[in-house]
N, C-alpha and C positions, 0 to 999 in steps of 0.2 A: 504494500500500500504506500503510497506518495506519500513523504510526511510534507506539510503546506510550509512556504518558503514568506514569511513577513517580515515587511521593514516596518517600523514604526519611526516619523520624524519627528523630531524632541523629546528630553529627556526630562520635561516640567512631571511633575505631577502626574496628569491624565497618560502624558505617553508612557512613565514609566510603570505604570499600573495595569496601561493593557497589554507591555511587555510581559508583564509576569503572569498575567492569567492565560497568555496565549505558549508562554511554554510549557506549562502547564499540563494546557491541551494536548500540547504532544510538538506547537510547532517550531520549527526553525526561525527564529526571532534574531533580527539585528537592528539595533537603534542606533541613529543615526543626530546627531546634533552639532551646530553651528559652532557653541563653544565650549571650554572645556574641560567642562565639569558636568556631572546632575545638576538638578533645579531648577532650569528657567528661570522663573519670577524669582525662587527660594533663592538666590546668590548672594552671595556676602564679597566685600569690596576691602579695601587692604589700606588704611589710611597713614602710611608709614608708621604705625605703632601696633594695631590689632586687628582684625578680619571683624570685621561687624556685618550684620545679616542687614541687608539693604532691599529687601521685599516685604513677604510676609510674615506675622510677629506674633500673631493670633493664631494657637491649634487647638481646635474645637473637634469635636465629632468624631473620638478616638474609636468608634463601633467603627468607622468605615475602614482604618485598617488593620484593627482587631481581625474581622473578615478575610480581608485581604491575605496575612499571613497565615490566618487559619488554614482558610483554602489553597495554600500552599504548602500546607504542613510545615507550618513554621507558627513562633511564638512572637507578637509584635512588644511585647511586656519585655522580652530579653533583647530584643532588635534595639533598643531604644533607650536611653535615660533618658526619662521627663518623669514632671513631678506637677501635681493637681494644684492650681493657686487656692488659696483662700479667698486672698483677695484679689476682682477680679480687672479692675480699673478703677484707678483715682483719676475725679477729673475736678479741676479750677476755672473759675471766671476773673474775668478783670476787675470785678468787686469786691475781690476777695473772698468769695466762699469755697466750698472745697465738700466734695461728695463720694468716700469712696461706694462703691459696688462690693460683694460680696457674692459667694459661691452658694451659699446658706439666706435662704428667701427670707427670714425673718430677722436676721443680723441688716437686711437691705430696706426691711421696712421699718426698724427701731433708725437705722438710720436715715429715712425719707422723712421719717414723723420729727426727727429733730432738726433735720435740714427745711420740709417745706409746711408740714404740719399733719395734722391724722386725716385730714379731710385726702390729703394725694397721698397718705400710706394708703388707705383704702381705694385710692384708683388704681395703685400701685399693683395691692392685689389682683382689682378686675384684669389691669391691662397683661398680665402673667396667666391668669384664665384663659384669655382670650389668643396669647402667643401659644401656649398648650397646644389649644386646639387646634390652631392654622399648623401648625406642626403635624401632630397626631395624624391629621388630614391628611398631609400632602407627604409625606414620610415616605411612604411606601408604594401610595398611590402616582408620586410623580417626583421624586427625587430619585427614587434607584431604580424605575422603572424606564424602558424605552420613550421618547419623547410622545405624549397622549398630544389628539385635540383637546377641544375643550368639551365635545360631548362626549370624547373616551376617557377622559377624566372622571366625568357626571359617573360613565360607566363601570369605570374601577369603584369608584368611592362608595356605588351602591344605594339603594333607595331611601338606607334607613339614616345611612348620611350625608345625606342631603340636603340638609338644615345645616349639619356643621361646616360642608362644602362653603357654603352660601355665607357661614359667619365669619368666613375668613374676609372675606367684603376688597374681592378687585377691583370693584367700581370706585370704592374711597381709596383717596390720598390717605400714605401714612402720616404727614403731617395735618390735617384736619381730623382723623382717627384720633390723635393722642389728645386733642380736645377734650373728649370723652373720658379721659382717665386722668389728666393735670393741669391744676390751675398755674403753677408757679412753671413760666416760662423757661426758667434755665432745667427743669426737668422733660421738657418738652423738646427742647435743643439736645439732653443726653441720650434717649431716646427716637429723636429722630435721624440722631449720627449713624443708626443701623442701614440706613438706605446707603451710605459709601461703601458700609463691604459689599457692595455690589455694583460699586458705582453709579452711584445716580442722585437724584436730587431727591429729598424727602418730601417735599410740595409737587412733587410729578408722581414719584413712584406708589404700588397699590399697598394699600392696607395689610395687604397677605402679608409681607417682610416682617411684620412684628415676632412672627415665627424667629427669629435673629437672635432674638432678645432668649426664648427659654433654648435655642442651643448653647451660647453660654450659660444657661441658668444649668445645662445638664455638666458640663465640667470645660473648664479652661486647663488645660497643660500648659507649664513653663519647660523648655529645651534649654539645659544647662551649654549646650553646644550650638547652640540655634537651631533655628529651620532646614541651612542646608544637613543638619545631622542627618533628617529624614528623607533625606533626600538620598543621601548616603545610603540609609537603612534601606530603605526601596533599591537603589542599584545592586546591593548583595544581594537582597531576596532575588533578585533577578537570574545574579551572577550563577549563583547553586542551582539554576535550575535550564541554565546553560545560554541565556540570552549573552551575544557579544555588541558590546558598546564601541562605537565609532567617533568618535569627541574631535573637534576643529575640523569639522566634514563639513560641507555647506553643500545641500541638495540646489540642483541651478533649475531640473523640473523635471517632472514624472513623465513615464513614457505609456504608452497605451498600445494595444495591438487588439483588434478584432473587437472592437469599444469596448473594451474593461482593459482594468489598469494592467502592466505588465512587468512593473518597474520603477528606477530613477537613477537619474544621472547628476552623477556630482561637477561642484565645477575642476574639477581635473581632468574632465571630461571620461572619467570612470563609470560604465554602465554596471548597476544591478539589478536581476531578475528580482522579479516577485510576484506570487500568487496575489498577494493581498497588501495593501500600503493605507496603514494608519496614519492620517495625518493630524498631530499634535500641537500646530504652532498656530497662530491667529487664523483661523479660516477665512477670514476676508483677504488673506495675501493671494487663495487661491482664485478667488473673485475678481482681485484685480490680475492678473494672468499673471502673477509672479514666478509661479511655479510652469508656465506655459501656459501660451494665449489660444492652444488649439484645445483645451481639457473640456468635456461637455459635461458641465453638471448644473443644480439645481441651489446654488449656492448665491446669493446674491450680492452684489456690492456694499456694505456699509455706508450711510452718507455722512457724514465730518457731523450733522446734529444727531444721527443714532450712536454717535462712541458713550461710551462709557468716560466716566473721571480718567485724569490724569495724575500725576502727580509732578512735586520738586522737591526732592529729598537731599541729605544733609548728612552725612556720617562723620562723625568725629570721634577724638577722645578729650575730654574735658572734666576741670571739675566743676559742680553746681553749686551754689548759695539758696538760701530762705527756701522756698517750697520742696517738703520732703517728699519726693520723686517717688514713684513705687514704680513694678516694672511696667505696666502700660499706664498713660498718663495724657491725658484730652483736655486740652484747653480753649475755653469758648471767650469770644468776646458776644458782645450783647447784640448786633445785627447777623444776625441767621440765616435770616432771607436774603440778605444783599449777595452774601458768598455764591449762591447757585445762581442768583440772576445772572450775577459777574460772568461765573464761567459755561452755564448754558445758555443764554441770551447774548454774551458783551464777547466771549470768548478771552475773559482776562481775568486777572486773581484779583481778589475784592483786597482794600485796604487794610482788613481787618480778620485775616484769615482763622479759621479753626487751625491747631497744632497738635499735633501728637506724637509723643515724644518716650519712645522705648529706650529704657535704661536697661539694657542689657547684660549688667552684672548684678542686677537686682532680682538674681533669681529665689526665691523664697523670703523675701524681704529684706537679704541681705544688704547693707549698707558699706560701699567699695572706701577707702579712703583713698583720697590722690583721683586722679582723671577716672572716671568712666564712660564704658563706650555707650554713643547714642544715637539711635537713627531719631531723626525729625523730619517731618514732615507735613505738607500745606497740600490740597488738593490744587488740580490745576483741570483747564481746559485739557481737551488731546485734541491740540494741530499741530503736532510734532511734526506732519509731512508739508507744511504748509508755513510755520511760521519761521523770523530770522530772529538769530540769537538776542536783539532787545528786546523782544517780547517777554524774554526770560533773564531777565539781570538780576543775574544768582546774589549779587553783593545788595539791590536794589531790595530785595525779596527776603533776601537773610534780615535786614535793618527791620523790615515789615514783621518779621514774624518772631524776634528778640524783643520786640516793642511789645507785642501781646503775650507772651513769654512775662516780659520783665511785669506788665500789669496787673498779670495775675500770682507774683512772688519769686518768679524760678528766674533765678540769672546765671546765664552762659558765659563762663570765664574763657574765652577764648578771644584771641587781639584780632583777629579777620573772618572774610569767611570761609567756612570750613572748605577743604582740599578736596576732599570728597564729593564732589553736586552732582545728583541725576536731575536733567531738564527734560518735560515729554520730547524734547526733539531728541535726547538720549534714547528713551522709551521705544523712541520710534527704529532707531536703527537697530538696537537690541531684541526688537520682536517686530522683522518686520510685517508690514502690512496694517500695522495694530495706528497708525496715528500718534503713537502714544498712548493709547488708551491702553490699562493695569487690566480692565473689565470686558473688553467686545463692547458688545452694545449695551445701552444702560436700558432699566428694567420700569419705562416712562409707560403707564397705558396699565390698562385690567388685560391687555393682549401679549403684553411685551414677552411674557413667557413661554407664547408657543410661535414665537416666530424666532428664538434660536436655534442655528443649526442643527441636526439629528446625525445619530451614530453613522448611519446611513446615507452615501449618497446617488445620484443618480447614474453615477458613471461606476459601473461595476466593478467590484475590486478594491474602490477605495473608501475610507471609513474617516471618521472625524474623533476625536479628543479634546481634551481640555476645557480651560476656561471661558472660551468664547461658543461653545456651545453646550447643547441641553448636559444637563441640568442647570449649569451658570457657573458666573465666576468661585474663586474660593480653594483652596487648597483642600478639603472634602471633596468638594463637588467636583473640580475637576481632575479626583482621584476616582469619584464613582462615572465622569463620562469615560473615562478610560477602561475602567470595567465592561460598561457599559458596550463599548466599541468593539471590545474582546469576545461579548457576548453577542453581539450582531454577526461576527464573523465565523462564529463556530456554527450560531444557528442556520449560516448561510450557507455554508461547507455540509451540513445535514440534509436541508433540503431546496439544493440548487433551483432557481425557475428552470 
């Protein structure tokens, strides 16, 4: 029997996820990525002093590779050190108040009731009901399952939840939703920050996302090594089960014979066969014919107002003064709304940005003495393929966001700006086709979620991963479209058209 020959392109998350369930399978797997390392997003940057994790900061959703290694016959509890936070963000305003989050729902509402009073501890509760549910709901029914409509959603979720379907409410904005549950505006800001893990704006995106809210409530992990550790961890589960990884490879475009995929070609103008080619990296690069302008599929263009956030990140080593930092750490100035007009309407960072600021050796609450490493960062538009380096005056934008830093207590002892800057025109050439955008497209509409990508595409042979397609952005999710992709191709291999 033929055993099936795949490449998978990128080594993020989703590709390296359905490297492993595909050798699994049985097949001949090799991945292939640009640069060179694992990760993708998950990469850490070298500031003449320490490797700081320069993506994602946040790991939630430890079932999804619990899973993973199970069904590999491996154990993700030994693949890994991490460790469960208590606490699960502190965040400050320029007024001086100061809110941590907690792992423990009652430690969160002793401290809402003394932060904003018992009247939002008690919405506090509803709006934690009501994230339950949109979860519970959509869990299974449309996060680890193949991309539904919207009537095969109705149809998974069943007759008798159909009511709770319905109370996840995509017709409301998550920012008019949290009405309903808080009077004190700066609890309404903390809460409606959950629409950027997805990149989007809170006043656009639906109601459903408060599901955000009880994934952290089920456990946040700290990574004494960072993100890329997991990343690490995913390329061994891989490695043992015979996937070979190809690092500084740059695919120039896929090949096709008999309309299904057949292959790809690097630019060293190296041909590789293949039965089947997972493709992991922004899928709008395939849209815009990056990979080859002759490819027929069902994949459409993104337009510059469907991206997703950007960002302008910051990696340093420093020490801090006045505000006691914990390791994730969000700070609000008081206009909220101007930030998402700025950069989905204006295409520019608002004067007054939100900041978020992982203190990276504050694992367990540890307090570092001397410099600690720090990623910061400021959301941004993504016209990375479009705009010139002053739209981004990294030293302009550092002054912008030390200013909201300093007003809410935390000061950066550093004499310029840090050495380190990702700009989305960074963003863009690091992944490309992406604009810059961290997300794909953002999740604006009660529709926005069935018009991401599917495992699945029209041009036989090839499959999609990661974050820019179903199930969505996030290091989770675009661990389960990688599964996901894995299981398209075995069921495909089962019962060919």
């Amino acid at each position: 029997m033929k055993v099936p020959n795949t490449i998978v392109i990128g080594a993020g998350a989703g590709g390296l996820a359905a490297a492993i369930d595909l050798a699994v399978a049985g097949h001949t797997v090799t991945v292939i990525d640009r640069a060179s390392e694992p990760g993708g997003k998950m990469r850490q940057v070298f500031d003449g002093q320490h490797f700081i994790d320069a993506g994602p900061t946040v790991f939630t959703m430890r079932w999804v590779f619990d899973a993973l290694f199970a069904d590999a016959n491996s154990s993700f509890s030994e693949a890994l050190d991490m460790r469960p936070a208590d606490r699960l963000a502190r965040h400050g305003w320029s007024d001086g108040s100061q809110l941590d989050l907690y792992a423990d729902h009652a430690s969160n509402r002793a401290a809402i009731t003394a932060f904003a009073g018992a009247r939002d501890a008690q919405g506090y509760d509803r709006f934690c009901q009501r994230a339950e549910n949109n979860y519970r709901v959509l869990k299974d029914s449309f996060m680890t399952a193949q991309q539904p409509s919207m009537l095969a959603l109705a149809a998974r979720v069943g007759v008798k939840q159909l009511p709770a379907l319905a109370a996840t409410r995509p017709d409301q904005t998550l920012w008019r939703a949290l009405d309903h549950y808080f009077q004190d505006p700066r609890l309404k800001q903390l809460f409606a920050r959950y629409a950027t893990y997805v990149g989007s704006s809170p006043m656009q995106c639906p109601a459903t996302l408060m599901l955000i809210a009880h994934v952290e409530q089920e456990g946040v992990w700290q990574l004494p090594k960072g993100m890329r550790a997991l990343a690490d961890a995913l390329m061994r589960l891989g490695q043992s089960h015979g996937v070979d990884y190809r690092f500084n490879s740059h695919v120039q475009s896929l090949s096709t014979s008999n309309a299904r995929i057949s292959g790809v070609t690097l630019d060293t103008s190296e041909s590789l066969r293949a039965d089947n080619v997972v493709f992991a990296g922004d899928c709008n690069a395939i849209a815009e014919g990056l990979l080859g302008p002759h490819l027929t599929t069902d994949i459409k263009p993104r337009t510059q107002a469907q991206r997703g956030l950007s960002a302008m990140t910051w990696c340093l080593s420093a020490e801090t003064e006045g505000f006691e930092l914990d390791y994730h750490n969000v700070f609000f100035d008081k206009h909220y709304q101007h930030e998402f007009d700025a950069i989905f309407n204006d295409r520019t960072i608002t004067d007054c940005p939100t900041v978020y600021v992982c203190a990276q050796d504050r694992v367990g609450g540890h307090k570092p003495s001397g410099a600690e490493r720090l990623l910061i960062l400021i959301n941004a538009p993504a016209i990375g393929d479009t705009a010139i380096d002053a739209d981004f005056d990294s030293e302009a934008l550092w002054r912008r966001t030390t200013r909201v830093l300093a007003r809410s207590g935390c000061h950066i002892n550093t004499p310029s700006t840090p050495s380190v800057v990702t700009t989305p025109i960074d963003f863009h050439g690091l992944f490309p086709g992406s604009g810059g955008s961290l997300y794909g497209q953002t999740s604006h509409g009660m529709m926005s979620s069935f018009t991401r990508g599917n495992s699945r595409t029209a041009l036989a042979g090839l499959y999609l991963a990661g974050g820019t397609v179903h199930p969505g952005p996030g290091v989770p999710m675009a661990t389960l479209s990688g599964r996901l992709a894995a299981q398209a191709i075995i069921e495909d291999a089962a019962h060919p058209h």
